[in-house]
Backbone as CSV, one residue per row, in Angstrom:
resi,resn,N_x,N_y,N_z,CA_x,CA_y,CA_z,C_x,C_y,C_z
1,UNK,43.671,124.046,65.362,44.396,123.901,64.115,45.783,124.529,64.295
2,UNK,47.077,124.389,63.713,48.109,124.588,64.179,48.428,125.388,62.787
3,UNK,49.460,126.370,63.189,49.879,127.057,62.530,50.423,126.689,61.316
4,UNK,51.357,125.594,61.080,51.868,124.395,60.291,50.786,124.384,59.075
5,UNK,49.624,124.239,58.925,48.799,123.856,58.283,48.356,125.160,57.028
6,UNK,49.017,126.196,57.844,48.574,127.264,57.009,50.068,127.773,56.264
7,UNK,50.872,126.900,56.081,52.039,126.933,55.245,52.393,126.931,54.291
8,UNK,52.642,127.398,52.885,52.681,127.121,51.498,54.059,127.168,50.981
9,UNK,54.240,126.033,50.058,55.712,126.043,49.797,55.787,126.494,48.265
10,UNK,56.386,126.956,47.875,56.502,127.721,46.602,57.743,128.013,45.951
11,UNK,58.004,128.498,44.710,59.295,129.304,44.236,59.072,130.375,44.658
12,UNK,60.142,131.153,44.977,60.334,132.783,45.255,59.440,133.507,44.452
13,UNK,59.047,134.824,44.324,58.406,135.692,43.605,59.075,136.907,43.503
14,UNK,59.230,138.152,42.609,59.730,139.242,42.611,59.173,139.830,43.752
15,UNK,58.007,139.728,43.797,57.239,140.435,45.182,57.632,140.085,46.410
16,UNK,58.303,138.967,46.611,58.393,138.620,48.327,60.004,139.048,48.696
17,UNK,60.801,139.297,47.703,61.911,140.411,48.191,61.820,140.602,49.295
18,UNK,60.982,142.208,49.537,61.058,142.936,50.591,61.128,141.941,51.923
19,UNK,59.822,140.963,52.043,59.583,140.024,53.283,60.865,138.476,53.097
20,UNK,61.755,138.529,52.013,63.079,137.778,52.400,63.846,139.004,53.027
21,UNK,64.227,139.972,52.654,65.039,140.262,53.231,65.105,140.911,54.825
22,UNK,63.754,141.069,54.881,62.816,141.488,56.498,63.648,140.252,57.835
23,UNK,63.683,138.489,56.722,63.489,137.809,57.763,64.913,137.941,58.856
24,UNK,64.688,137.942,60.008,65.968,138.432,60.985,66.808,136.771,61.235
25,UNK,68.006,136.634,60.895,68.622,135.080,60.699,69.773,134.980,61.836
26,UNK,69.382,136.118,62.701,70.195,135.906,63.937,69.808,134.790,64.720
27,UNK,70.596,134.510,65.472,70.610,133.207,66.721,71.222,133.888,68.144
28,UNK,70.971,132.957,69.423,71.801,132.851,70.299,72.090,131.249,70.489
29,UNK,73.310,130.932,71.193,73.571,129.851,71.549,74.381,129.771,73.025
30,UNK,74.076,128.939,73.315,75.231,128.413,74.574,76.384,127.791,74.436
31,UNK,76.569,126.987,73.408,77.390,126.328,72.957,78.379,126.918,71.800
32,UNK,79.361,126.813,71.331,80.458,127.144,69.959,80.836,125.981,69.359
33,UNK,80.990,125.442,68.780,81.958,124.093,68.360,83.483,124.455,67.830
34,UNK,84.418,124.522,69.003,85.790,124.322,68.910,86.708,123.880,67.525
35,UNK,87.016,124.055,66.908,87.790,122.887,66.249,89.345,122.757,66.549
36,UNK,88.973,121.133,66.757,90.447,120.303,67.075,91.215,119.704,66.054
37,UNK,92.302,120.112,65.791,93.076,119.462,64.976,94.068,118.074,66.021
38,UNK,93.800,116.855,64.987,94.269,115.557,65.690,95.015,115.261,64.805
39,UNK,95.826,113.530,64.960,96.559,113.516,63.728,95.572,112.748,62.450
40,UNK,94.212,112.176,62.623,93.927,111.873,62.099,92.812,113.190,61.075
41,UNK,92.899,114.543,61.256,92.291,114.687,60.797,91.447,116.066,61.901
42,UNK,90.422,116.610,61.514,89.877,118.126,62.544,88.768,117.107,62.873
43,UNK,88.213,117.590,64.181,86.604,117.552,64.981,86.393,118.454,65.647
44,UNK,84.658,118.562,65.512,84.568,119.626,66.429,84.236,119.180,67.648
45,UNK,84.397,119.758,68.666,84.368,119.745,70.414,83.418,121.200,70.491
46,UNK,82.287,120.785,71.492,80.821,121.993,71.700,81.628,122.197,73.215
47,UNK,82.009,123.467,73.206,82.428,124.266,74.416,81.206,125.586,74.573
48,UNK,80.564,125.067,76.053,79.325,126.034,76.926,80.342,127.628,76.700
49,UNK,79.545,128.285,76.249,79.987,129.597,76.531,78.947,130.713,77.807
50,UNK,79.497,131.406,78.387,78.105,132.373,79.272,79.016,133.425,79.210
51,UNK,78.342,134.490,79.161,76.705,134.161,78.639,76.891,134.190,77.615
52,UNK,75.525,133.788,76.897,75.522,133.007,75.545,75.622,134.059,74.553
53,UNK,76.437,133.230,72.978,76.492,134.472,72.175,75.564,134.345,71.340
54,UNK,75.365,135.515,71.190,74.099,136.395,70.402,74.376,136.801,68.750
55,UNK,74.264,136.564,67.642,74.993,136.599,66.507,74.202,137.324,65.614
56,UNK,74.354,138.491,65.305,73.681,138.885,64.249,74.824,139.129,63.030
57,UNK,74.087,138.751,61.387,74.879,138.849,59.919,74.497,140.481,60.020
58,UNK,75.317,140.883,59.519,75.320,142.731,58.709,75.160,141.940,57.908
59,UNK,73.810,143.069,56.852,73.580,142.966,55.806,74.683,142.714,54.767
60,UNK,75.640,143.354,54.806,76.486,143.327,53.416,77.710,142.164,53.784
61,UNK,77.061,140.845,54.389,77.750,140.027,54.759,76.743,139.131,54.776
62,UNK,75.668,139.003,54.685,74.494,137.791,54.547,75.066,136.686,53.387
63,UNK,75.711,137.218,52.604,75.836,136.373,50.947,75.131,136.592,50.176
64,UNK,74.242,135.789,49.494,73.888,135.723,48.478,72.646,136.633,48.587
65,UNK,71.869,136.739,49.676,70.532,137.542,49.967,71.189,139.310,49.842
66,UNK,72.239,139.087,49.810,73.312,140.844,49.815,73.684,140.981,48.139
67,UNK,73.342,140.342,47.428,74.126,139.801,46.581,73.790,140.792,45.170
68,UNK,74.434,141.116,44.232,74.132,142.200,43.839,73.219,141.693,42.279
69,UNK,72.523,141.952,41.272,71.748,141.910,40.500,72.423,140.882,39.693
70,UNK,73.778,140.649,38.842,74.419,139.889,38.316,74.374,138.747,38.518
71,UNK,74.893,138.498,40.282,74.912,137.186,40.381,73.031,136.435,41.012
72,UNK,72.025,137.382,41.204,70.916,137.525,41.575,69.733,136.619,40.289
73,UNK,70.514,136.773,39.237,69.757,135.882,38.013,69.975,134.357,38.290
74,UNK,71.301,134.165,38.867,71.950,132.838,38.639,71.059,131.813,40.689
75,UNK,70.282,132.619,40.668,69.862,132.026,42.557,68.679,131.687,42.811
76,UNK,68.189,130.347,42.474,66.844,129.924,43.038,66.373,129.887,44.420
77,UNK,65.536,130.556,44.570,64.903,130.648,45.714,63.619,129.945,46.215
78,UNK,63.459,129.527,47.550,62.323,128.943,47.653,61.968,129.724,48.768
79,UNK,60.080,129.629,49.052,59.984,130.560,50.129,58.853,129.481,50.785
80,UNK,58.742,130.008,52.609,57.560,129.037,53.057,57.099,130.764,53.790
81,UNK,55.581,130.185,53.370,54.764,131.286,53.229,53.730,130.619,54.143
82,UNK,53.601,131.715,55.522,52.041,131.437,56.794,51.312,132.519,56.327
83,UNK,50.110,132.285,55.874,49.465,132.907,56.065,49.574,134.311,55.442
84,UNK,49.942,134.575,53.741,50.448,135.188,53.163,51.722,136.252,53.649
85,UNK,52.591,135.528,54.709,53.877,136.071,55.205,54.696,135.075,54.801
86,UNK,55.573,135.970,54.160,57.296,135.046,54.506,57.980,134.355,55.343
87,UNK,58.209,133.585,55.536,58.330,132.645,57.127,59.635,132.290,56.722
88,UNK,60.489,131.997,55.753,61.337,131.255,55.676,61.739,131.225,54.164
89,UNK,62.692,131.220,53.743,63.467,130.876,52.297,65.002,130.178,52.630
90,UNK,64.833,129.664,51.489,66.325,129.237,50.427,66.599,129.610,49.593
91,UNK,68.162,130.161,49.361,68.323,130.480,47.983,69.664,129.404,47.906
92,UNK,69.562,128.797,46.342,70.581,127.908,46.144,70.956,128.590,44.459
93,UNK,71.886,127.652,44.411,72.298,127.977,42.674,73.031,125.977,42.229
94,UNK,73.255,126.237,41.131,73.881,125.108,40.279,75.361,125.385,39.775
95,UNK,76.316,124.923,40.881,77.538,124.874,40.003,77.934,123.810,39.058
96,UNK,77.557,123.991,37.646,77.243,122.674,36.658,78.985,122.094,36.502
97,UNK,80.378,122.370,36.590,81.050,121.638,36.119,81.451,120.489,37.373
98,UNK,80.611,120.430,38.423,81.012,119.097,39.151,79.441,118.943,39.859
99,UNK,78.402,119.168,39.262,76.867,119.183,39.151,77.009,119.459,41.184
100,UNK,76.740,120.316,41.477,76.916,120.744,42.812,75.906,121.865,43.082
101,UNK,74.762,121.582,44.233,73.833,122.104,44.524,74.506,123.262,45.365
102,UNK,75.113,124.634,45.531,75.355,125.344,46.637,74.367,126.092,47.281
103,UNK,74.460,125.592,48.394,73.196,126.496,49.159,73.841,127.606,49.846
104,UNK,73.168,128.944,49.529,74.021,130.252,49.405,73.486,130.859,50.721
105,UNK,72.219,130.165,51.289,71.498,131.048,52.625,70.365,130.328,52.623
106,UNK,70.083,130.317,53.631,68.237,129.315,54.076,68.743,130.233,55.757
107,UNK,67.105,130.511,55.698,66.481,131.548,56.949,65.635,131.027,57.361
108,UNK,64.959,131.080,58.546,63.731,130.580,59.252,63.495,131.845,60.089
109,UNK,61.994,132.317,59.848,62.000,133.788,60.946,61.788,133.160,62.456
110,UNK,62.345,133.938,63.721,62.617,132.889,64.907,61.050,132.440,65.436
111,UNK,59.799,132.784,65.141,58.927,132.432,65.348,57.955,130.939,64.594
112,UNK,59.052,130.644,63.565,58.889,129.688,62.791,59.630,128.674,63.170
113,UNK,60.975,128.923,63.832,62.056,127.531,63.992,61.188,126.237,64.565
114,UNK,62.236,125.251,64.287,61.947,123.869,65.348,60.767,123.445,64.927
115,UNK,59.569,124.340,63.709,58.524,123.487,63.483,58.753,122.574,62.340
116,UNK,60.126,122.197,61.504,60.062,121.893,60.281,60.680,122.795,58.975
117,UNK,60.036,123.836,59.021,60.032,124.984,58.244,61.385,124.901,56.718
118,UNK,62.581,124.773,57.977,64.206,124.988,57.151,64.171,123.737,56.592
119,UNK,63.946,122.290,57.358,63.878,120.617,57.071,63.214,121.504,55.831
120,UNK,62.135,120.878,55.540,61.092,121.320,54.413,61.770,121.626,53.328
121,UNK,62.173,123.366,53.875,62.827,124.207,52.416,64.001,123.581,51.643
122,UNK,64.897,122.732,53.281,65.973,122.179,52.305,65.561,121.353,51.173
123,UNK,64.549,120.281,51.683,64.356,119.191,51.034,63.832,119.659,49.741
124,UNK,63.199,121.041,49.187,62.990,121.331,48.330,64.169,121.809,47.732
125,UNK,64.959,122.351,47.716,66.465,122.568,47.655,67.062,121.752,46.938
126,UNK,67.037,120.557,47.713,67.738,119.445,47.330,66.866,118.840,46.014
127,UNK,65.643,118.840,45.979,65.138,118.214,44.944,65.410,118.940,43.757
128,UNK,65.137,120.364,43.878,65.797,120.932,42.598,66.734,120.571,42.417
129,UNK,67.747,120.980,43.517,69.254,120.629,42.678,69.749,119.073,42.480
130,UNK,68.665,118.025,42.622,68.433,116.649,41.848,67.965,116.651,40.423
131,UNK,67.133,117.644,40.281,65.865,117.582,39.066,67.014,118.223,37.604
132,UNK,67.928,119.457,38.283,69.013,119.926,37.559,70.299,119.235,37.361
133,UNK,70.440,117.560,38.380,71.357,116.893,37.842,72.702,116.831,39.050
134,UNK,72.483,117.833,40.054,73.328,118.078,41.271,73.496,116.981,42.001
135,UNK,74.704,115.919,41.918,74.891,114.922,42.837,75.224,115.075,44.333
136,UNK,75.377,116.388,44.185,76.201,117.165,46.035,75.546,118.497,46.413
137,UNK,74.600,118.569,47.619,74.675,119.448,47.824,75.643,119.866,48.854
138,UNK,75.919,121.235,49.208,76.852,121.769,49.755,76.866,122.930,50.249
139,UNK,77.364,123.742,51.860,76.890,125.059,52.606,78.433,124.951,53.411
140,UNK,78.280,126.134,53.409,79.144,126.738,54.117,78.684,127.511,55.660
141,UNK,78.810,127.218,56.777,78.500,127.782,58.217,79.974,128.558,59.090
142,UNK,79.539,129.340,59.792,80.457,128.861,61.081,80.577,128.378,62.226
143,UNK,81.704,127.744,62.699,81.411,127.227,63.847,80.733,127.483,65.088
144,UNK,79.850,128.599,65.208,79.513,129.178,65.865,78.022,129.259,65.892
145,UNK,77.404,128.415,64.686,76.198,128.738,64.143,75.620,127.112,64.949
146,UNK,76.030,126.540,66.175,75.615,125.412,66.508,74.345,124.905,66.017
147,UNK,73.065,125.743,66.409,71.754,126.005,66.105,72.149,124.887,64.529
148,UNK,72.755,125.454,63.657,72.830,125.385,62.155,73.012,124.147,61.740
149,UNK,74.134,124.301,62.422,75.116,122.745,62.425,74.228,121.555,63.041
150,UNK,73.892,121.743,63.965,72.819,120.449,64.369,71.337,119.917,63.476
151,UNK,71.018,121.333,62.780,69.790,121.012,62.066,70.290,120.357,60.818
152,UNK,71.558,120.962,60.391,72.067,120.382,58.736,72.619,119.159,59.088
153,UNK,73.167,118.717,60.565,73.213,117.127,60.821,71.786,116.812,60.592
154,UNK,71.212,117.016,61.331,69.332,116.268,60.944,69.332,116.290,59.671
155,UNK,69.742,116.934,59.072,69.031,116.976,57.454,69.912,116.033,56.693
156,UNK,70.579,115.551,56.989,71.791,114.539,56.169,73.192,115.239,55.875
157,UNK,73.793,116.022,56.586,74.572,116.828,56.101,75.740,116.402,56.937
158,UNK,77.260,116.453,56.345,78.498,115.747,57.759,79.406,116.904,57.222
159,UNK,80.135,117.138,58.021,81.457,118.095,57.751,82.224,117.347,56.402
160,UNK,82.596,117.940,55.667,83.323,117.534,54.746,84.969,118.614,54.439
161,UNK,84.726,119.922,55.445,85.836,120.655,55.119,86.195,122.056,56.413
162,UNK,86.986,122.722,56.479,87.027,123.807,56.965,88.333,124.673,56.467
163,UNK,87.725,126.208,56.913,88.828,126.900,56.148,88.547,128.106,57.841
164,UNK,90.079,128.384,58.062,90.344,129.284,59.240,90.384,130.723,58.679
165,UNK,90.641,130.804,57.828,91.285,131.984,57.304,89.455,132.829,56.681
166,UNK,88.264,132.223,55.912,87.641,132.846,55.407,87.387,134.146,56.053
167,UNK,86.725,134.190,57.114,86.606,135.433,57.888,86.862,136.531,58.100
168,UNK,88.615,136.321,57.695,89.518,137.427,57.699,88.692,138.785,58.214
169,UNK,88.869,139.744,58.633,88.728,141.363,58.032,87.600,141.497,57.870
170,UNK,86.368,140.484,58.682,84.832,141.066,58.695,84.500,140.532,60.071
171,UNK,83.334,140.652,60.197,82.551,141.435,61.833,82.950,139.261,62.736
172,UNK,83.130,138.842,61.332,82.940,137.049,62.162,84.590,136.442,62.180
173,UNK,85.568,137.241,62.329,87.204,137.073,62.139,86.973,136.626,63.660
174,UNK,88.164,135.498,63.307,88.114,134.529,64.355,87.056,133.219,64.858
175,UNK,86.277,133.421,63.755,85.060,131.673,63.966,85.830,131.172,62.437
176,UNK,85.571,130.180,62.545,85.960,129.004,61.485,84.760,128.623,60.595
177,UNK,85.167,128.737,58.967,83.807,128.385,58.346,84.087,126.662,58.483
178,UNK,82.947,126.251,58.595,82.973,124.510,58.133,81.724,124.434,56.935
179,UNK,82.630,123.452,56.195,81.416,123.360,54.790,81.093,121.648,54.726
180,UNK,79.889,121.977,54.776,78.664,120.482,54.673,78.433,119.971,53.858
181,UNK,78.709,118.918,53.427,77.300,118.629,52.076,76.724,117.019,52.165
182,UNK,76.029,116.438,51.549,75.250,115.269,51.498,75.357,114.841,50.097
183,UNK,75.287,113.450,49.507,75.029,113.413,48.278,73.350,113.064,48.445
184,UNK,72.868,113.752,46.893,71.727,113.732,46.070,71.398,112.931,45.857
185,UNK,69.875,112.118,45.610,69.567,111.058,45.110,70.663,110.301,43.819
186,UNK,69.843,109.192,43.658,70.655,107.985,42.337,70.418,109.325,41.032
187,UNK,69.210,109.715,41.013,69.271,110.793,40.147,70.082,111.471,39.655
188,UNK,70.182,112.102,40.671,71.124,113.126,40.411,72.390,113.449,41.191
C-alpha cells in the first residue's frame, strides 16, 4: 500500500499551526533561470550552476506563514495530512476588487515532493478561489526557485510578470521575483 493512500485533504485547523510552520520549504537546484531581456519582451534562460544552490526562507521572510495576526484572519489555508502529520499546505487569500486568487505560500515537506501532494493542494486552492468568484489565480517566486517554476508550469501557470527590484535589502537581493498566474474556471 503506498503512502499516497493515507493522505487527507482538508481546511487548515488552529491545531496544525505548529506542524505548518515545522514544514522545512527549502530546495536545492542545479539550475537558476536567468532572465533575458529581448526586444520583444523578458524570458527565462536555465543556466547549470555547481555546485548547486541550496536555498533556505528565514522565517521572517516566508510571507504570509510569517505573517502577523491581522493579516492571518484574511488567509485560507489548506493542509495534506499522512497519517495524522502535516505533509504539506496552502495558504491563499481573495483580492475581491479584480476577483484574484493570491497564493501567499504552498509547502511540500521534502519527503512528500514529486508524489502529487502541492498539484493536489493547488487544485484545491484554485477551487476555492473559483467557489469565491476568483477569475485569476496568481504567485509570486524567484527565479531561483526552478523546482517551483517547473511544477507551477505543470499546474497551468505561465509567467505573466517580473519585478528586479523586490528583493532589495533581504537575504534573496539579487534573484528576480517572477509572478504566475492561470485563469479560473468559466465560473469564476
Amino acid at each position: 500500500m503506498s503512502p499516497e493512500r493515507h493522505i487527507v485533504y482538508r481546511q487548515a485547523r488552529p491545531e496544525d499551526r505548529e506542524q505548518i510552520d515545522a514544514i522545512d520549504d527549502s530546495f536545492t537546484t542545479d539550475t537558476v533561470y536567468e532572465v533575458v531581456a529581448g526586444d520583444e519582451g523578458f524570458a527565462l534562460r536555465p543556466a547549470f550552476v555547481d555546485p548547486p544552490l541550496v536555498k533556505c526562507f528565514p522565517d521572517d521572510e516566508d510571507g504570509e506563514d510569517g505573517e502577523d495576526d491581522e493579516v492571518a484572519d484574511d488567509v485560507h489555508r489548506e493542509v495534506a495530512v499522512d497519517d495524522g502529520t502535516v505533509c504539506g499546505f496552502v495558504a491563499v487569500g481573495i483580492e475581491q476588487w479584480h476577483r484574484r486568487l493570491v497564493i501567499h505560500q504552498i509547502a511540500v515537506a521534502s519527503t512528500h515532493r514529486g508524489r502529487g501532494v502541492g498539484a493536489t493542494l493547488m487544485q484545491r486552492a484554485c477551487a476555492y478561489g473559483s467557489r469565491l468568484g476568483a477569475r485569476t489565480a496568481w504567485l509570486e517566486t524567484t527565479n531561483v526557485n526552478v523546482p517551483a517554476i517547473r511544477a507551477y508550469r505543470r499546474m497551468g501557470f505561465t509567467l505573466c510578470g517580473l519585478d528586479t527590484t523586490l528583493y532589495r535589502g533581504t537575504s534573496s537581493e539579487g534573484e528576480t521575483a517572477l509572478f504566475m498566474s492561470k485563469a479560473l474556471g468559466a465560473g469564476g
